[in-house]
C-alpha positions in Angstrom: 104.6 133.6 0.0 106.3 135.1 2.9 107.2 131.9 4.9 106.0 128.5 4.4 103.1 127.4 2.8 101.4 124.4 4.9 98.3 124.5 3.0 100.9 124.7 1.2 98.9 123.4 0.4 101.5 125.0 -0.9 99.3 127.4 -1.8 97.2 129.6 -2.7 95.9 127.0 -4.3 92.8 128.7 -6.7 90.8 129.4 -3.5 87.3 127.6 -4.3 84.8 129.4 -1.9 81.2 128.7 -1.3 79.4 131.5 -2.9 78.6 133.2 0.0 82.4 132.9 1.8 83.1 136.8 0.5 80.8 137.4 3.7 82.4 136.4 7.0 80.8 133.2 8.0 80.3 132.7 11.7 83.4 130.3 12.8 82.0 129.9 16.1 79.5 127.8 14.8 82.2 125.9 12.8 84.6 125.2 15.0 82.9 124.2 18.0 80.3 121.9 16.2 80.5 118.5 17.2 81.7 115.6 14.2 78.5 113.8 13.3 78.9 110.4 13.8 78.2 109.2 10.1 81.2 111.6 9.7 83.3 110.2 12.4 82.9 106.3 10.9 84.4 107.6 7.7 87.9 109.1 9.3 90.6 107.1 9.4 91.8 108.2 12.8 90.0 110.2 15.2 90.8 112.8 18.1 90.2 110.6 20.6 93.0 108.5 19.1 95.9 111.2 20.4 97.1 111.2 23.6 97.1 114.9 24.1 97.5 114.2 27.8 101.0 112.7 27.6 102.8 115.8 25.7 106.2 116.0 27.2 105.7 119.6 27.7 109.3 120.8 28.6 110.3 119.4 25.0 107.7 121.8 22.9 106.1 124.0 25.5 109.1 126.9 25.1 109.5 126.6 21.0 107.2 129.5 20.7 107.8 129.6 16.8 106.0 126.0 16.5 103.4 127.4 18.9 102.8 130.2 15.5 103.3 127.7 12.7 100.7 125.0 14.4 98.2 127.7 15.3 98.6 129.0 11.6 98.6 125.6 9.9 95.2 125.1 11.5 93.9 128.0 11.0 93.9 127.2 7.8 93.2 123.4 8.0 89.9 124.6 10.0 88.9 126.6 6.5 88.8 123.7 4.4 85.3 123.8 4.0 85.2 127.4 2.6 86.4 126.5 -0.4 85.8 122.7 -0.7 81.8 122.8 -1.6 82.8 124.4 -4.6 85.4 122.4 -5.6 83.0 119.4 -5.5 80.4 121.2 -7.9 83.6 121.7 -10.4 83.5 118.0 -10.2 79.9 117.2 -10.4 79.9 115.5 -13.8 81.9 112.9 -11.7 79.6 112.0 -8.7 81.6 109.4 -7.0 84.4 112.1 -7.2 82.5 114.8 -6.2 81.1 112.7 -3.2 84.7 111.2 -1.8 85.3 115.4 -2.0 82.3 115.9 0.3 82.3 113.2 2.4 86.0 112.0 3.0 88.5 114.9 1.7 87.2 117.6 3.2 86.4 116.1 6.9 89.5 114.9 7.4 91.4 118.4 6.3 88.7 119.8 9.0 89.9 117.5 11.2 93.2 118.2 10.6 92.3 121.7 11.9 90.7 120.4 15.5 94.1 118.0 16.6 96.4 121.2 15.7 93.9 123.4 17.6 93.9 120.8 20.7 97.7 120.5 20.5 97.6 124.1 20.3 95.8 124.4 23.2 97.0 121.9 25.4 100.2 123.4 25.3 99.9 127.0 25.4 96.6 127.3 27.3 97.3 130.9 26.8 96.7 130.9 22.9 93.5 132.9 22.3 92.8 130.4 19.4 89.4 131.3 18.7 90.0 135.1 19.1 92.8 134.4 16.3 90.6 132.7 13.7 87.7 134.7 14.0 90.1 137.7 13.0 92.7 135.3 10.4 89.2 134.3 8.6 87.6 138.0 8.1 90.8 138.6 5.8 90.9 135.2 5.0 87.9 134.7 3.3 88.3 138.0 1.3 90.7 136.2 -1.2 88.2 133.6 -1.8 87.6 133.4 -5.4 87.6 130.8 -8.9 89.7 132.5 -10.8 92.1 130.2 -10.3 90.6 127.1 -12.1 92.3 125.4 -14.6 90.5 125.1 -18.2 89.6 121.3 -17.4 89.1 118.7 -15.0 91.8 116.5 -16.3 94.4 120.1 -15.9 92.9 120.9 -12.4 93.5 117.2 -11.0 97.0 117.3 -11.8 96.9 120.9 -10.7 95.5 119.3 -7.1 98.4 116.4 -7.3 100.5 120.0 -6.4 99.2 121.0 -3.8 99.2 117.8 -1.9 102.8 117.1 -2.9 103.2 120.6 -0.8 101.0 119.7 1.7 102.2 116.6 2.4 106.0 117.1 2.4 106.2 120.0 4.6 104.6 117.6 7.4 106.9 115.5 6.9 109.3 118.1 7.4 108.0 119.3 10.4 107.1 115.7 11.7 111.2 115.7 11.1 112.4 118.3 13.1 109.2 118.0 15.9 110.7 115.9 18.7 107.5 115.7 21.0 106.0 112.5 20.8 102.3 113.3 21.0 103.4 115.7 18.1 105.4 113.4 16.2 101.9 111.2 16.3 99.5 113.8 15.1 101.6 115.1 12.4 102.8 111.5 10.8 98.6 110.9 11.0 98.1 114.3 9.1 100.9 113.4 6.5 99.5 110.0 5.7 96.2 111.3 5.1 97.8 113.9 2.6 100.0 111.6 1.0 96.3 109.0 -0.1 94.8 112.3 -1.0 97.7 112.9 -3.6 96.9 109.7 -4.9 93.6 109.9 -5.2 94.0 113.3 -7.2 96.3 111.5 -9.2 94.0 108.0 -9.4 91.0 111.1 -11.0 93.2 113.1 -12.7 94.1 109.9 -14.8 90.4 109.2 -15.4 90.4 112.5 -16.7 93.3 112.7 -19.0 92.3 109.4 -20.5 89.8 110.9 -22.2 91.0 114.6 -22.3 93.9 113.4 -24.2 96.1 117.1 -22.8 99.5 116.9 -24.2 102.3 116.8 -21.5 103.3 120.3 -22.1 99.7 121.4 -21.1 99.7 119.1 -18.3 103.4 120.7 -17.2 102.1 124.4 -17.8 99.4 123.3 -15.2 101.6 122.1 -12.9 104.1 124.8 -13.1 101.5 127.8 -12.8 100.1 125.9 -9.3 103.5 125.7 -8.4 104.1 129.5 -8.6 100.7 130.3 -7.2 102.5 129.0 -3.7 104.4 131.8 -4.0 101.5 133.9 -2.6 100.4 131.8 0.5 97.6 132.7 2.2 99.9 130.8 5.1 101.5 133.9 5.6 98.4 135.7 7.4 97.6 132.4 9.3 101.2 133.2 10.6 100.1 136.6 11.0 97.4 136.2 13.1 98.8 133.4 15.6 101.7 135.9 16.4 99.9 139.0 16.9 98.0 136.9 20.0 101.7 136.9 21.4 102.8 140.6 20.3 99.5 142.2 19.4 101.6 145.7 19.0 104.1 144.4 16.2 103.6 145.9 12.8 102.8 143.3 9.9 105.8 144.5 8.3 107.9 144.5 11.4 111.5 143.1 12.3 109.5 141.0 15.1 107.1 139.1 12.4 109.5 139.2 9.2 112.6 137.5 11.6 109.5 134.5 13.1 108.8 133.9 9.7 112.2 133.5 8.0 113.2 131.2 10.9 110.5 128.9 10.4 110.9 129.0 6.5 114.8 128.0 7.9 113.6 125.2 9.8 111.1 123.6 7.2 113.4 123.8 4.4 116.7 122.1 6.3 114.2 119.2 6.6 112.3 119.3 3.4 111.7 116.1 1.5 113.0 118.3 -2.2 113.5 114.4 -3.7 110.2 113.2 -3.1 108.5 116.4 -4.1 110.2 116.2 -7.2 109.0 112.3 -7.8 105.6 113.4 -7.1 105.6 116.9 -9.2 107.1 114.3 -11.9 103.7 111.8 -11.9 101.4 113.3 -13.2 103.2 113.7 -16.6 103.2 109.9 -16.4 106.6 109.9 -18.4 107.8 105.9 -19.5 109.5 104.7 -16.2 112.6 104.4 -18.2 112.8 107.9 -19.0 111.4 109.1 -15.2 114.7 107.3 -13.5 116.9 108.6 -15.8 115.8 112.6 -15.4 115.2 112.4 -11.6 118.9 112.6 -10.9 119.3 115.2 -13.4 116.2 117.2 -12.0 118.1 117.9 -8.5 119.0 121.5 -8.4 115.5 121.8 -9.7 114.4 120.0 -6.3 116.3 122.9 -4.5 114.5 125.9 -6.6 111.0 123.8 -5.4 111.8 124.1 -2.2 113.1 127.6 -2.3 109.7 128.9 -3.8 107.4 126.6 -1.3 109.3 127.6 1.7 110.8 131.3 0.8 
């Protein structure tokens, strides 16, 4: 991964695509449908709950590097549902997990995508948003693929408790070093809503493993080999295509794009959470609580190596 991995998820996370997602869909008709409103009862905040016309704009409106890491975070947000249909047939055999999937996971990572795009917009009218994604989701939707399931439902749950640990402490690093209030809001809301998604991964992964029975080595192997998928973020053309609406003749491998994305990286990882991500990595492996206090302190530099390879 080039810079930080807000999908990051941190991730590449395997990239579960609809069948058809190898085709460009049409994100017109994505983005600008309207929430149903048997969806809209089910979100635990909605759009209408953020002020976006009290942003302090002399606080964010010149910090043109968070205008390219909000307008790449939801970019990829937005595509949620590319991959997220499939994931919820990998679950079928679980239909009460396959439906919270369907009908709760996925809208509200969606909706995660509309507040950034309205932030987006509110603040730099001049973002050509729509012009961005329609170009970030032709190459987008390329890497779509299974290939990176885990061999069982148990291993790809705890697999899952990774990339919301990612997901959920670079918010809170960037709801850390974002000093606009409006921002501050919308963030915090998108971090609590990754944090209950970790632990409902976790709450179905231990379903899972009760009758799986993986050893903690295969459950660590798991965890490890999602944990160096990050490396290769598909964040880093979300960043991509938000900056080329600013410099469309930089070079992808330019000084101009390479510099953006290093200082961002900078930013996130002065802020990150490396402690909690390292608690969270840790449950999964459900270790005696004895035994979990006693290797946390030890596991440290290993908290700075996690942060290094989510935020490089």
């Amino acid at each position: 991964m080039a810079a930080i991995d807000l999908r990051l998820r941190p991730a590449r996370m395997p990239a579960y695509c609809r069948p058809n997602a190898s085709a460009p869909m049409n994100p017109d008709a994505r983005t600008d449908a309207p929430v149903q409103p048997a969806v809209a009862r089910r979100l635990p905040w909605r759009l209408e709950d953020i002020p976006f016309d009290t942003i302090e704009l002399p606080k964010i409106r010149g910090r043109e590097d968070m205008m390219f890491l909000l307008g790449a975070a939801s970019f990829i947000e937005f595509a949620s549902d590319t991959y997220a249909g499939n994931l919820a047939e990998f679950f079928r055999d679980e239909p009460d997990i396959a439906a919270w999937l369907s009908q709760h996971w996925e809208p509200e990572e969606v909706q995660h995508g509309r507040a950034l795009r309205a932030y987006v917009e509110a603040v730099w009218p001049e973002f050509e948003w729509q012009r961005a994604y329609d170009d970030f989701f032709v190459e987008y939707s390329k890497l779509c693929g299974t290939e990176g399931y885990e061999s069982t439902c148990g291993l790809e749950m705890a697999a899952r408790c990774v990339v919301e640990t990612g997901t959920s402490t670079a918010y809170k690093a960037i709801r850390d070093f974002a000093d606009e209030p409006v921002l501050v809001r919308l963030v915090e809301h998108i971090r609590s809503d990754e944090v209950r998604h970790y632990k409902h991964f976790l709450q179905f992964f231990d379903r899972y493993h009760a009758r799986e029975k993986n050893s903690r080595l295969r459950v660590l192997r798991s965890l490890k080999n999602r944990l160096v998928e990050s490396r290769h973020s598909d964040f880093e053309i979300g960043l991509w295509y938000a900056y080329r609406t600013r410099y469309p003749d930089e070079r992808r491998d330019g000084k101009g794009f390479t510099t953006m994305q290093s200082r961002i990286a900078r930013k996130v990882r002065d802020h990150y959470p490396a402690g909690q991500a390292i608690r969270m990595l840790l449950k999964p492996l459900r270790l005696p609580a004895f035994l979990s206090s006693m290797i946390q302190p030890m596991l440290s530099p290993i908290g700075l190596v996690i942060r290094q390879v989510l935020l490089r």
